[in-house]
N, C-alpha and C positions, 0 to 999 in steps of 0.2 A: 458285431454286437451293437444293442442300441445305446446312445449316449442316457443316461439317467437322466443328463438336466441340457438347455442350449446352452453353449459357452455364452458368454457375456459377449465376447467379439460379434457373436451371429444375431443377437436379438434383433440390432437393428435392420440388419435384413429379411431378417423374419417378417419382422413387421412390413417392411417395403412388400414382399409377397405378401402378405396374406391383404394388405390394402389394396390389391390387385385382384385380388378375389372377391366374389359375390355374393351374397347375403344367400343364408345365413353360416358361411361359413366370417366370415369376417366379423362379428358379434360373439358367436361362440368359439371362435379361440383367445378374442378380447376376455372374455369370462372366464377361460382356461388358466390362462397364463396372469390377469393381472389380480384373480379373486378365489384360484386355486380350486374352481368348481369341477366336479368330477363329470365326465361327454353326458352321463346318466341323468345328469339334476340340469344340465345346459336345456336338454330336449324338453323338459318338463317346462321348463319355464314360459311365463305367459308376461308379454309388455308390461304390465302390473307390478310387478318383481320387480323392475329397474326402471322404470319411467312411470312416473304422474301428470296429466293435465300435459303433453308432449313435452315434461321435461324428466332430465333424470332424475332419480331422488338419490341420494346420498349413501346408497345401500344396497346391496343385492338382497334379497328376502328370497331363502329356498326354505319353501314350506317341508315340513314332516313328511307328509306323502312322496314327497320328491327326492327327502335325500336320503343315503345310505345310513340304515340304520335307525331310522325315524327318529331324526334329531333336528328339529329346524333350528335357523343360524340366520346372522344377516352378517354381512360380511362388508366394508365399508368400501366404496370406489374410491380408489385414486383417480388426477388428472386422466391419465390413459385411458383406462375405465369408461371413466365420463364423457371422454373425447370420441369412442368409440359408439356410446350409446346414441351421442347428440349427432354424428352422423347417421348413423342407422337411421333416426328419426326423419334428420333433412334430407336423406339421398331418395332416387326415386326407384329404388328396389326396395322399399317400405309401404306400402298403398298408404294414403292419408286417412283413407275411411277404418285403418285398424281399428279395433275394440282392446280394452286393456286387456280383457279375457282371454286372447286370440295369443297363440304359440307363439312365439319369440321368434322362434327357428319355421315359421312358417310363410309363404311367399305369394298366402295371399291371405283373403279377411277369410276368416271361420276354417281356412284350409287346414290339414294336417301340419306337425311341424319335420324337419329332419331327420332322419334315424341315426342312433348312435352309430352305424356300421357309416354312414354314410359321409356323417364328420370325420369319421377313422380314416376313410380312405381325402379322404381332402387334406385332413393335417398331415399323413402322411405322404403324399403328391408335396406339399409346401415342402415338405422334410426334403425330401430327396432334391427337391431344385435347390435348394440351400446349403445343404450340407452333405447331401450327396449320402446318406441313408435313413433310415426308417426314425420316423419321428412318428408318436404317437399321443393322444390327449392326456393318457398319464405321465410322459413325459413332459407336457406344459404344469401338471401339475408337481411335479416335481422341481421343476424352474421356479415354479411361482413359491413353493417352500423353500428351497436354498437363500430367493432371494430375498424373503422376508427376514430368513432368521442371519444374516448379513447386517441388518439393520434393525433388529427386535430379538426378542428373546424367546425359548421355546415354549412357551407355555400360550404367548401369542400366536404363533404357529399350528398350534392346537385347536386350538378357539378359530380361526379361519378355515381348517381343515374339517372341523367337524369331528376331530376323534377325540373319544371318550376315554381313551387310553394314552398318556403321554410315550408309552413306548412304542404305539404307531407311528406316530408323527416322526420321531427319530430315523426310521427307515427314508422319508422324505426328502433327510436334509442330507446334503453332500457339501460340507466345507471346499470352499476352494482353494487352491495351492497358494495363493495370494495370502487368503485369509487366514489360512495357517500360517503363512511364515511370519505372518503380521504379529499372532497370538503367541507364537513361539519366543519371537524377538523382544516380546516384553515381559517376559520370563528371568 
């Protein structure tokens, strides 16, 4: 069976692999996991969305056309995030001559970007070196909602999600045994 979300114990090796990996998989699982975007709205996106003038801006911006639903959102970066973007920028699997225009997920200037099938199989290639089964980009997104609403509340979780429904977003989150017993004990 697939895990819903990574345990806590596994992110940080997550991360160690996927920093091992190659643009643009190493951008768009930063996007996955730390801003809850869906493989569909990762592909879409173009430099412009998360970096200004080679720096990051302070927000992911998935236009209407790009997300589920036709809802656009900007969804705020954290350090990681950030950290993630400003390498993509500096490393040299980025061409310097990019255009803001130019696919996010794409590995050269004007080229096409990644296909969602093609992140699929890379996030889950990372899954299986780590935890030894099938990880997939809804599964980042599901990590990225438990871990929000661990530290925020659901309505917040919503509004990063993009659903219009707060009783989507609830499928999302998975309390963890931790945070249950914490919630329970203060009872």
């Amino acid at each position: 069976m697939n895990p819903r979300i990574i345990p806590s114990s596994s992110i940080a090796a997550f991360y160690t692999n996927v920093n091992s990996t190659k643009h643009p998989a190493r951008i768009a699982v930063a996007l996955m996991i730390e801003a809850g975007l869906r493989v569909g709205e990762v592909v879409k996106l173009a430099w412009c969305d998360v970096a200004w003038l080679g720096k990051p801006k302070s927000h992911v911006e998935i236009d209407a056309r790009a997300a589920k639903g036709g809802r656009a959102r900007r969804v705020p970066m954290n350090a990681r995030l950030t950290a993630a973007v400003i390498a993509a920028l500096d490393s040299t699997y980025t061409p310097r001559d990019m255009h803001p225009a130019d696919h996010l997920t794409a590995s050269e200037r004007g080229g096409r970007g990644t296909t969602t099938r093609t992140l699929e199989r890379q996030v889950a290639a990372i899954g299986w070196r780590i935890l030894g089964t099938r990880i997939t980009p809804h599964t980042l997104r599901h990590t990225f909602a438990t871990r929000l609403l661990e530290v925020s509340d659901l309505r917040c979780v919503q509004e990063a999600l993009g659903h219009k429904n707060v009783a989507t977003t609830q499928i999302y989150t998975h309390p963890s045994e931790n945070r249950l017993q914490e919630v329970i004990n203060r009872t």
